[in-house]
N, C-alpha and C positions, 0 to 999 in steps of 0.2 A: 343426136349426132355423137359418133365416137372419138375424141380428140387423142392421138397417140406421137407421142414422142418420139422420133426416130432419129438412128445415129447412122451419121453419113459418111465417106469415104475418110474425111478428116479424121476420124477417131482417133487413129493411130498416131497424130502429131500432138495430143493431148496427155501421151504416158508419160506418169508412170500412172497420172490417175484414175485413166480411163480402162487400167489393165481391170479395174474389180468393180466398175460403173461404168453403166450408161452415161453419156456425153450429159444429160439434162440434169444430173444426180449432183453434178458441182454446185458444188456454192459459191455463192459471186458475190457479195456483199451480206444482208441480214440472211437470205432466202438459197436454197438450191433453184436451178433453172425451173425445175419442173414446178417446183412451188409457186412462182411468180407465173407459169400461165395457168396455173388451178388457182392464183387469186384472181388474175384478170377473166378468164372464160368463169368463173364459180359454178367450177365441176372437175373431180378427177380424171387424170389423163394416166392412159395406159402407156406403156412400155414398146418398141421395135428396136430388140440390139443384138447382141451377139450372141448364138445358142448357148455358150454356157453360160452365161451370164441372166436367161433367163429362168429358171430355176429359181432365184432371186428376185429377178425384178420382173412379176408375170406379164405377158401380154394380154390382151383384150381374154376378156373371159367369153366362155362359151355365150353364153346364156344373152350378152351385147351384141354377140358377133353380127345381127342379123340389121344392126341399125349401118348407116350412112357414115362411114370415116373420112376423116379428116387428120390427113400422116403433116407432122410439125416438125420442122430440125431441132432437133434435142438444144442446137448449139447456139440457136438464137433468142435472144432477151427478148419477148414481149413488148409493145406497149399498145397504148389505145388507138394511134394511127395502123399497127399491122392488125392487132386484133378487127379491125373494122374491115379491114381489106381481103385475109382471110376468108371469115363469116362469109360475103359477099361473093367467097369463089364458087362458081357453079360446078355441076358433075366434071369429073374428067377433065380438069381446068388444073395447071400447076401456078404460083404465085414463084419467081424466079427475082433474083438481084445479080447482077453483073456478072452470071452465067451459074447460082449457086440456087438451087432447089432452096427454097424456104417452106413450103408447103403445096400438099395436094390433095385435090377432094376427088374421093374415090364412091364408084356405087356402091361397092361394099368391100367387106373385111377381106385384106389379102392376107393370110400368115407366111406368103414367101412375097412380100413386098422387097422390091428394089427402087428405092429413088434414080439408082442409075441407068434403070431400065424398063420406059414407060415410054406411052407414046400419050401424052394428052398434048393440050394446045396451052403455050407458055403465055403468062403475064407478067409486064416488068413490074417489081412493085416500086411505089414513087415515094414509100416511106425508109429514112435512115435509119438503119439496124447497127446495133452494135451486136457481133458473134465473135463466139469466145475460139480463137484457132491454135492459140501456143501457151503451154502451161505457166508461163511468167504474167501472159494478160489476167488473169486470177487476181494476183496482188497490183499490177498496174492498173488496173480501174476499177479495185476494190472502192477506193472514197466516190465516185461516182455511183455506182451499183448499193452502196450503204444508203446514200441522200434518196435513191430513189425509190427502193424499197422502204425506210422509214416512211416517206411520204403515203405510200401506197397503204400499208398496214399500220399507221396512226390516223390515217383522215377519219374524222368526226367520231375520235376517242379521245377519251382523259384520262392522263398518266396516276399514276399514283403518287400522292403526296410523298414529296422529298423530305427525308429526316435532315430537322435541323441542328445533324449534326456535324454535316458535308458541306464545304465549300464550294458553288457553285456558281459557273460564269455561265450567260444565259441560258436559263433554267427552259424559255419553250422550246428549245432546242432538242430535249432530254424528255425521254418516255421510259416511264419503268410500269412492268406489267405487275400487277396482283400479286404476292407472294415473294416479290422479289426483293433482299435485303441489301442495303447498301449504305454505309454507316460510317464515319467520320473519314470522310476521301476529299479528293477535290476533283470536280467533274467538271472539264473545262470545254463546253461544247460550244464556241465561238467560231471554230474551223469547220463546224461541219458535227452530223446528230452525234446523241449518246444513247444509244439502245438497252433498256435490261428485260429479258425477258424474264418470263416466270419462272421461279422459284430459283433463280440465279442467286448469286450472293457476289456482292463488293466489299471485300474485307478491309479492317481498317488501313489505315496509311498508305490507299493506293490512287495513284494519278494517273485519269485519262484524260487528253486532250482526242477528241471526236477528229473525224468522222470514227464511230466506234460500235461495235456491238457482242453484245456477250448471250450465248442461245442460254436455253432452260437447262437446270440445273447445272450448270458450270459456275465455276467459280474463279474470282482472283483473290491468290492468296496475300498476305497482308505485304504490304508498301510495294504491291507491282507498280510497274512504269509502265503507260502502258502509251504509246505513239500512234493516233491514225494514219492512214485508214487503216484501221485492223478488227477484222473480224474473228472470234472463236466461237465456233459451233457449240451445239446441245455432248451437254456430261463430259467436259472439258477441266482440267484444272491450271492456270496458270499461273507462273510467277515471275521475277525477277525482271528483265527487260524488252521488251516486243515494240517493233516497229514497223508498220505498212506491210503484215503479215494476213495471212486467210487459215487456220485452221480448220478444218470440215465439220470435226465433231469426233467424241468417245475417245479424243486423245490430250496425252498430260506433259507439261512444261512445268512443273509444280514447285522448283525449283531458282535461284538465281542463278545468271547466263542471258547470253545477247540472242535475239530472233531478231535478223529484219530482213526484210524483201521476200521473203518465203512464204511457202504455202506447207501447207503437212496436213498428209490425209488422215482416215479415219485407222483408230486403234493402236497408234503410235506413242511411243512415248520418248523423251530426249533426260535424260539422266542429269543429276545435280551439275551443275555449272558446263553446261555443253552451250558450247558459242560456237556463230556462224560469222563469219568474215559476207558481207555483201558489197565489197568495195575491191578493188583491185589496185594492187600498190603504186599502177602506173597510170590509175582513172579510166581505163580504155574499158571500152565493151566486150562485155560478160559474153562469155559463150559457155553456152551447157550442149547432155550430151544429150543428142535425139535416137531416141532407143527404137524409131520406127525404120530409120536406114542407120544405124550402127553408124556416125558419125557425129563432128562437131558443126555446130549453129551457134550464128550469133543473135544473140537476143534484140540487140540492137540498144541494151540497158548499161547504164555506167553503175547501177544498182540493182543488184540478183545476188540473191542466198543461197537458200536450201529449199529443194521440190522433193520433200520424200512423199512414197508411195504406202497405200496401207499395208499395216501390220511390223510398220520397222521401226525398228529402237535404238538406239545409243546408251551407251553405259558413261558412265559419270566422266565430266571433264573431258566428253570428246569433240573436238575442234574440227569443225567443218571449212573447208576452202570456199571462197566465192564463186557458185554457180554448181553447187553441188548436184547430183541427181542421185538419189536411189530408188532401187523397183520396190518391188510388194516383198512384205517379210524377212527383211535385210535385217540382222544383226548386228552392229556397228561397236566394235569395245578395242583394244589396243593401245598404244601410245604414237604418237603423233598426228600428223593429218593423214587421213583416210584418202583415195584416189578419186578424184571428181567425178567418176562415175561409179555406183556401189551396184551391180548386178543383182536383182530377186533373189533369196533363199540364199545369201550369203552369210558365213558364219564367222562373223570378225570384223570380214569389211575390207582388209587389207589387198592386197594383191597376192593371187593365189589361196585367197583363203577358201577353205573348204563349202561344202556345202549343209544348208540346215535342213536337216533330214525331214520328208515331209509328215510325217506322222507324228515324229515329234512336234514340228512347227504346228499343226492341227491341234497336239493335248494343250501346247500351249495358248493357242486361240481358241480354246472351248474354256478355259482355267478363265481368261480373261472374261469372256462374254458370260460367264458364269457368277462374275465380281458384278457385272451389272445388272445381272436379274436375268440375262436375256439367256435365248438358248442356240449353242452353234448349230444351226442347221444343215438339210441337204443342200441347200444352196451355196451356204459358204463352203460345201465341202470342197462344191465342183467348179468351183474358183481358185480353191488351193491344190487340189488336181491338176487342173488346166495350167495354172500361172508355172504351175515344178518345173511340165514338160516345154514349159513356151518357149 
């Protein structure tokens, strides 16, 4: 059986992060979506998303096409109640919840699949889903989504011995994988786990109170604060103060400065002492700006930051307003507060500010993926193509 990830009409209510991934490519606690159904099925799952985005992220290969698929909403968490239900769907059977496509088992590979246009015979499903629909859910049930993923990828493992040089409140709470350093801290996982993957590092004098998790080789640099639920992804660097944030991954806070209620995607970086306001001076709910109808929504939160998109950066000391948004490759430096919405390939950030020329913004993100080892591909081209003219 072929299990593949597909992204449904929603996509678009998930930018800025869905402008340079597939919907199942978020991260939602320790795992991306797509990770948590290749732990639970244990088998890789292929790709259905936006032609240029796949370049990137490949669809079903040739060579599979010929087995029995099974199409998955990119946007729905797994567990062992839908997994069971799924499996169990017969040919040309769709699995539906309160009128939303969760999955459909097809005879064979479509490469012009549409969820929205199919004729098979519907099943309610009678398991509770949780599905990720607006980019603020990220960081609001980030502490839920960490406790379940720990659970998932700790069962019938042992952590590595804690150095006793860390202060620590209950200790089985707290998993550190093989390789991973973490040296005279206090690791307070009474609220909720403490994750470290491999070959991370906990520099000295930093506090985490869990639900908490830090990916492979990332690091916190010495006396972060570090507030759950808050996850940072793989080859991450962070500092100074984070609260009930989600970073993706490959991007740096390395610096002192406030993070909280935010998310920030991959390749970003936020420059010495850049603080985010998540609170509103008058308590009332946050509205940010929804870049799929050019309008304001309210989050429905008395708590919302900052949702930058990949590839944007902030230059030092720059101050984010509560419920920020920026797109892909935004450039953010000037003095005062920036405008609550920062449009893609903006250069400054301000109002009227110019645009950052795409080939430059390209040497610049080959410079970077180039610090990591890795190499800018055709696929990231045809994302920084696409996103210019979007």
């Amino acid at each position: 059986m072929n299990y593949i990830l597909f992204d449904d009409a929603n996509r678009q209510q998930l930018f800025p992060f869905t402008l340079s991934r597939p919907v199942c490519e978020i991260r939602a606690g320790i795992l991306t979506i797509k990770q948590k159904w290749e732990k639970y099925l244990d088998q890789d799952c292929a790709y259905h998303t936006e032609t240029y985005l796949k370049a990137k992220y490949t669809a079903l290969s040739q060579e599979h096409s010929q087995k029995p698929c099974l199409y998955i909403n990119g946007a729905v968490f797994p567990n062992a109640y839908l997994i069971n239900e799924i499996k169990n769907l017969s040919s040309n059977t769709a699995l539906v919840k309160n009128n939303k496509t969760i999955a459909i088992a097809c005879g064979a590979y479509d490469p012009n699949f549409n969820p929205n246009h199919h004729n098979y015979t519907a099943i309610e499903s009678n398991t509770a889903l949780q599905i990720v629909e607006k980019p603020w859910e990220i960081f609001a049930e980030n502490g839920k989504n960490i406790q379940d993923d720990f659970t998932l990828i700790t069962k019938d493992r042992t952590s590595a011995t804690i150095d006793a040089s860390n202060q620590v409140i209950n200790p089985t709470n707290i998993f550190i994988e093989e390789g991973a350093t973490v040296l005279c801290s206090i690791l307070n996982a009474a609220a909720g786990p403490i994750y470290i993957a491999k070959d991370a590092e906990v520099m000295e004098g930093s506090m985490i109170r869990g639900p908490f998790s830090l990916g492979e080789h990332s690091a916190l640099k010495m006396g972060a604060k570090i507030y759950g639920p808050t996850t940072i992804g793989p080859e991450s660097k962070v500092g100074g103060e984070v609260n009930n944030s989600v970073i993706f991954g490959y991007s740096n806070k390395a610096h002192d400065g406030f993070l909280g209620n935010s998310v920030i995607g991959e390749w970003c970086n936020l420059g010495a002492d850049t603080n985010n306001s998540n609170l509103k001076n008058n308590y009332g709910q946050v509205k940010v700006w929804d870049m799929a109808n050019n309008d304001w929504q309210s989050t429905g939160l008395q708590f919302c930051g900052l949702l930058m998109g990949d590839h944007s950066k902030a230059g030092i000391n720059t101050m984010f307003n509560t419920g920020t948004v920026t797109g892909f490759c935004a450039n953010i430096f000037d003095g005062g507060f920036p405008p609550k919405f920062i449009p893609s390939y903006s250069w400054g950030g301000h109002k009227n500010a110019p645009i950052f020329e795409l080939e430059k913004a390209i040497e610049v993100a080959s410079r970077v993926f180039e610090r990591r080892g890795l190499a800018f591909g055709p696929g990231d081209r045809a994302i920084f193509e696409t996103l210019f003219d979007f």
